[in-house]
N, C-alpha and C positions, 0 to 999 in steps of 0.2 A: 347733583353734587358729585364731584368725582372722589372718588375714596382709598383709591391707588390704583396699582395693578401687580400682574405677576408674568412673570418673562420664560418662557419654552426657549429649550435651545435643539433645533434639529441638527444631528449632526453629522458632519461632510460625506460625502459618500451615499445618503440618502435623495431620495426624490426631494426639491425644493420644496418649503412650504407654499400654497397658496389658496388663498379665501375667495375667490370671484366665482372659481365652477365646481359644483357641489359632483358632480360626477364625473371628474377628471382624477388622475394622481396626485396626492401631496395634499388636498384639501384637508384645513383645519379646521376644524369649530369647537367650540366652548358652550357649556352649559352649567348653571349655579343651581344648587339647591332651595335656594330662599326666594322664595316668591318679594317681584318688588326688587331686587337688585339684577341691573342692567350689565351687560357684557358686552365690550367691543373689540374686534379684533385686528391690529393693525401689524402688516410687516417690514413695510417700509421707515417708518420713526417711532423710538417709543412714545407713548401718552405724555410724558412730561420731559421735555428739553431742558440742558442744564445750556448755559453763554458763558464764555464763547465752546463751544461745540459743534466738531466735523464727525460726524456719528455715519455710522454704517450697520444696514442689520447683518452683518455678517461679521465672523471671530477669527480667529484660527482656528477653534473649532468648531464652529458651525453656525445655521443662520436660527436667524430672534426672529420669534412670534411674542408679541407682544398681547394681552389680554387685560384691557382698564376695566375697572370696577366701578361702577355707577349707582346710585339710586339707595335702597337698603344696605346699610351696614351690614356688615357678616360677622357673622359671633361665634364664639367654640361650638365644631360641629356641623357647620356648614362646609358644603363645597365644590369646589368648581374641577368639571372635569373636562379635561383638553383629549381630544380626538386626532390624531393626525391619521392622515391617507384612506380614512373609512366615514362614507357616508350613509347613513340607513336606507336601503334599496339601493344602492347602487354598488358596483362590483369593479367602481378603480378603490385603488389602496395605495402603496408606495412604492418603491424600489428600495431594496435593502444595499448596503456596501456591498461591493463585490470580493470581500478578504476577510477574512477568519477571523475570531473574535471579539469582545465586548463591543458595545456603544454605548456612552451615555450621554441621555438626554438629560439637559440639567434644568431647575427649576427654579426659578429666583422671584424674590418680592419686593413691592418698593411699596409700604403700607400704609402710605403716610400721604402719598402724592406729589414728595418732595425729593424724590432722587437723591435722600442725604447722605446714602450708606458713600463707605469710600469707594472708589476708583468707579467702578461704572454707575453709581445709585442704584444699584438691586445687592439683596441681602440674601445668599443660597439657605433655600429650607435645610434644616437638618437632615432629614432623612429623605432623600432624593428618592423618588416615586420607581418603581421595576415596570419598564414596559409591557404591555399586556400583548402577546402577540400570537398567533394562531400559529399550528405547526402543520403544515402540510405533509401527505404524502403517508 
């Protein structure tokens, strides 16, 4: 049963997301807390089409990973955490912007399965996640 999803936005200037090679740059993956609920990752369409709809996973600021939620419900406390550019054992990661100052990746839900929120169907969490990132050097 699908149970919604939630929408990563990478944004411009970063390595592309992509899900096919686990030891290449930009690769994403997603993992849940709750035993029993399924995750899939797609970056080409989100999980649920709205009609008539000419959709693109890219913005003006940056490109959608999409992540549906399947199987177990998820209840307060659970969670799901999105990975970009880092794969365990292996040593590709991303490219960062080449120009000074913030990024943000933004975070959105569509809880329902039903794309109702306005304009795109995903609804921004409140408080937008701080990327976790190593400092080198």
């Amino acid at each position: 049963m699908r149970l919604g999803s939630v929408r990563f936005e990478i944004p411009y200037g970063f390595t592309p997301p992509q899900s096919h090679w686990n030891g290449d740059v930009g690769y994403v993956s997603a993992v849940c807390s709750r035993a029993g609920t399924s995750l899939n990752i797609t970056i080409d369409d989100p999980p649920v089409k709205r009609e008539p709809e000419t959709f693109y996973y890219v913005t003006r600021w940056g490109r959608h990973v999409f992540v549906e939620v399947s199987g177990e419900a998820l209840v307060e406390g659970d969670t799901i955490t999105f990975t970009y550019g880092r794969h365990p054992g292996y040593q590709a990661g991303a490219f960062v912007q080449h120009f000074a100052g913030p990024a943000e990746f933004t975070v959105a839900t569509d809880v329902d399965a039903t794309r109702g929120a306005k304009f795109s169907g995903y609804t921004l969490v409140a408080k937008q996640p701080v990327p976790n990132a190593r400092r080198r050097g």
